[in-house]
C-alpha positions as CSV (number, residue, x, y, z in Angstrom):
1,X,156.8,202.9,-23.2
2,X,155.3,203.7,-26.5
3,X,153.6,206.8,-26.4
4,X,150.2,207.2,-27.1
5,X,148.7,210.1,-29.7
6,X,145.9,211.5,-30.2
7,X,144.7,213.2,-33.6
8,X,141.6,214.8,-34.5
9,X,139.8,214.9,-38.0
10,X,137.6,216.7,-39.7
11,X,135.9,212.8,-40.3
12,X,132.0,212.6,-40.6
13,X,129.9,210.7,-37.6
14,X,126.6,210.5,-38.2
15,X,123.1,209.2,-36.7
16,X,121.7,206.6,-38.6
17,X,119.1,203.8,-37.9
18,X,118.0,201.3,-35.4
19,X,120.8,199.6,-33.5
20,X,120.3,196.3,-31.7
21,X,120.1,198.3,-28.3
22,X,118.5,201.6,-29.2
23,X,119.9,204.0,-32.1
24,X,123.1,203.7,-33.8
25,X,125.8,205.9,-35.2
26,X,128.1,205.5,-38.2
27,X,131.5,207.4,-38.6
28,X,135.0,207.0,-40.3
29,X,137.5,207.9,-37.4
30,X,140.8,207.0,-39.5
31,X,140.8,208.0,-43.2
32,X,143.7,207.5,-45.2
33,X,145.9,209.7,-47.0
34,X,144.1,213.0,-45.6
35,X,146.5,215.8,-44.7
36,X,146.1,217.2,-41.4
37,X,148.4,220.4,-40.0
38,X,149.9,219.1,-36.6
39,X,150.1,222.1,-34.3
40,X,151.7,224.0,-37.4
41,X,154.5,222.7,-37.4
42,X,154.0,220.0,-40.0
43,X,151.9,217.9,-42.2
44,X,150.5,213.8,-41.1
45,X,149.2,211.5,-43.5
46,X,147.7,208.1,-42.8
47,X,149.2,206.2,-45.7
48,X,147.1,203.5,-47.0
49,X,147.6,200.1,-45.7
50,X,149.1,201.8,-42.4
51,X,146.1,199.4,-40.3
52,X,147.0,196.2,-41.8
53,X,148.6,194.6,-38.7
54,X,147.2,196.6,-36.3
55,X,146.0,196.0,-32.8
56,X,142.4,196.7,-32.7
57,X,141.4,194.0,-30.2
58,X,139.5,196.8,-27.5
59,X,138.4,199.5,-28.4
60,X,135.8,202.0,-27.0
61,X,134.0,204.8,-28.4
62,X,134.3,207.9,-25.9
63,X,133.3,211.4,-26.3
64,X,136.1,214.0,-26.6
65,X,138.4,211.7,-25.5
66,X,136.6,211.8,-21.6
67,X,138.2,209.0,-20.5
68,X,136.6,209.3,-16.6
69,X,133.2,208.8,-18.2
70,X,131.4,205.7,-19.1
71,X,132.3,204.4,-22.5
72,X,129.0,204.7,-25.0
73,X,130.0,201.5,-27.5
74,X,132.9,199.0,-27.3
75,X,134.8,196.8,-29.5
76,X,136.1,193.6,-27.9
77,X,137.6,191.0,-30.7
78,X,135.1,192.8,-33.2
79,X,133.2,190.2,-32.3
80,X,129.7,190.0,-33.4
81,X,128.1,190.6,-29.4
82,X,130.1,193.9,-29.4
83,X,128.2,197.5,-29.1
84,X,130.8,198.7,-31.5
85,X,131.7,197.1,-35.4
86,X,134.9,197.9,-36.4
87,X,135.6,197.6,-40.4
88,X,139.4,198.0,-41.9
89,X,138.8,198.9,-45.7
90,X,140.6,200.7,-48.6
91,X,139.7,204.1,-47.4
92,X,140.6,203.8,-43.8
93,X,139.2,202.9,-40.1
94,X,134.9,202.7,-40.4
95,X,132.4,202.0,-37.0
96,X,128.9,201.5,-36.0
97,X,127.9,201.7,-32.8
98,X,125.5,200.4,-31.3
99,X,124.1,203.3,-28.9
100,X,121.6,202.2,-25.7
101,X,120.2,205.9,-25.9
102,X,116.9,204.1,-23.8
103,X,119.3,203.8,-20.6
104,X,122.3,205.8,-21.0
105,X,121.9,209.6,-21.2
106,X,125.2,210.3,-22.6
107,X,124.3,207.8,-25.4
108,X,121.3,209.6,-26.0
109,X,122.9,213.3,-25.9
110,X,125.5,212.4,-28.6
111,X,123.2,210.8,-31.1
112,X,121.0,213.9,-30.7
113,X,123.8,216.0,-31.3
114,X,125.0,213.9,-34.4
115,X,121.5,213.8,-35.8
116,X,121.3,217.9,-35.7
117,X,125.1,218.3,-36.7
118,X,126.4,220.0,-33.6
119,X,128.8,217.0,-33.8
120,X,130.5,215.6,-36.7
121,X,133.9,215.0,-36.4
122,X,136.1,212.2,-35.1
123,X,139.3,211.8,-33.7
124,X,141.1,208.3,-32.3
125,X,144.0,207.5,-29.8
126,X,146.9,204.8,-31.0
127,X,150.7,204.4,-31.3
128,X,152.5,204.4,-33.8
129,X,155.0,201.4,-35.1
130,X,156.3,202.7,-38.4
131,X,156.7,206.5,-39.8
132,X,158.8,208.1,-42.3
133,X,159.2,211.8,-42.9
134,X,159.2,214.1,-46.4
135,X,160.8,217.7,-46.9
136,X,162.5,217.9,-43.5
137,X,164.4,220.8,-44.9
138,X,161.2,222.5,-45.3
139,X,159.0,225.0,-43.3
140,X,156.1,222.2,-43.6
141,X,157.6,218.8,-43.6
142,X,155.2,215.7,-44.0
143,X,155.5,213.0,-41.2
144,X,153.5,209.8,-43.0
145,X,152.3,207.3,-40.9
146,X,153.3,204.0,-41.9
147,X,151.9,201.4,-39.3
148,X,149.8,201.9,-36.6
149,X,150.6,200.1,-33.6
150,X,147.6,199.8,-31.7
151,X,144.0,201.7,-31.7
152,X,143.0,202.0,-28.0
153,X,139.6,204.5,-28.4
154,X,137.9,206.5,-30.9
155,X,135.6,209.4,-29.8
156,X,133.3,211.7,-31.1
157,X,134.8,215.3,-30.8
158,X,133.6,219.2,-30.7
159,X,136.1,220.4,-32.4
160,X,137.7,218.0,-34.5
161,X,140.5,220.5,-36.5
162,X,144.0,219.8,-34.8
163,X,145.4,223.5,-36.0
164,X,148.0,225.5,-34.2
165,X,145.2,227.7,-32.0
166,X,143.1,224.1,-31.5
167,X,145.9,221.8,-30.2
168,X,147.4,224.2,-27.6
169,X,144.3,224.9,-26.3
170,X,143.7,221.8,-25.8
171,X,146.5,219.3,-25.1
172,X,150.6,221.5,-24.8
173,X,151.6,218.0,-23.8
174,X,150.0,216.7,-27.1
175,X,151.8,219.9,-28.7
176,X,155.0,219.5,-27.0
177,X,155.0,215.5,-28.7
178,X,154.4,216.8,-32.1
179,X,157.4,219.0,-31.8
180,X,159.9,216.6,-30.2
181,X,158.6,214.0,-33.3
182,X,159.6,216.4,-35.6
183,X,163.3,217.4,-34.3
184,X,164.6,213.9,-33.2
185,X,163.4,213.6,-37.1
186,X,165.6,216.3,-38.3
187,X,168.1,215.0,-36.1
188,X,168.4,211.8,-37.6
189,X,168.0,213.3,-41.3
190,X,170.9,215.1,-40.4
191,X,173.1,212.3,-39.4
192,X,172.4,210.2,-41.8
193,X,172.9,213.4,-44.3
194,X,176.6,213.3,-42.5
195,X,177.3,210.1,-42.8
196,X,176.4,210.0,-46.9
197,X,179.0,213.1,-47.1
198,X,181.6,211.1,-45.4
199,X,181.3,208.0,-47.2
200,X,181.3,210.0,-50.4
201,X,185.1,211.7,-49.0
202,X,186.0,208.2,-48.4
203,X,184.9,206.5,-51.6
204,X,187.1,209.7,-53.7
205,X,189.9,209.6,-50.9
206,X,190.3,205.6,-51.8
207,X,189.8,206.4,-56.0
């Protein structure tokens, strides 16, 4: 089963104007090629392009990834009916929501606290399909994210830095993850490493 990651970002949501069913919200969950420290351990970049072929067919706007509460906006098809618009561009993953702050208090509480600032970051759940890594030999190696499988929510978070302290804290399953990712990554790196040696010995060896 393809296992599903969360990352948080320092990425702006924001109250804006009248929605179709109350007020709406505007944010940029996904941003591409911004650097973010996983559990500090190592670097993650979005590289451009990595939401091409992606899989964003449902997807629901949550808050601090709660997913045993209601859902405040959804995506289905990016249809135009939808609560939420989705929008893939050059600089990464954009939304508008489309929040019913007349019926639903939650809606209501998270637009306040967008419109005063006490929320402003985003973070988003998916798999990924494609990575490469940079500098394994280093203390901070950079893990690039090449395709992204599949986008199943993006919510509106408290605290939106994924540092060492944060991600802990938080998630030690999420921690545990980034730490596996990164040695089965050195791992490999270090096979293949062996196997150019060898073929090198066996390409003098036949000279």
């Amino acid at each position: 089963m393809t296992e599903r990651i969360e990352r948080y970002f320092g990425c702006e949501i924001r109250a804006d104007e009248e929605g179709k069913r109350g007020k709406q919200s505007t944010g940029r969950p996904i941003v591409y090629g911004a650097k973010t420290k996983i559990g500090g351990m190592f670097d993650e970049i979005i590289d451009g392009g990595a939401l091409d072929e992606t899989d964003l067919r449902d997807v629901r706007l949550l808050v601090n990834h709660d997913t045993s509460m209601i859902p405040l906006a959804r995506s289905r098809n990016n249809n135009a009916t939808s609560s939420m618009q989705l929008s893939v561009d050059a600089e990464g993953l954009a939304i508008r929501a489309d929040l019913d702050t007349d019926n639903n208090t939650q809606a209501a509480a998270l637009y306040s606290a967008c419109e005063r600032g006490d929320i402003s970051g985003m973070s988003f759940m998916f798999t990924v399909d494609e990575d490469r890594w940079t500098d394994l030999d280093a203390d901070m190696p950079t893990r690039h994210i090449v395709k992204i499988g599949r986008v199943f929510e993006v919510s509106a978070v408290t605290f939106p830095a994924y540092d060492q302290t944060s991600i802990s804290a938080r998630d030690a399953q999420a921690l545990e993850s980034a730490r596996a990712a990164l040695e089965s990554a050195r791992a490999a790196a270090g096979t293949d490493e062996r196997a150019r040696k060898l073929k090198q010995l066996q390409i003098l060896l036949e000279v």
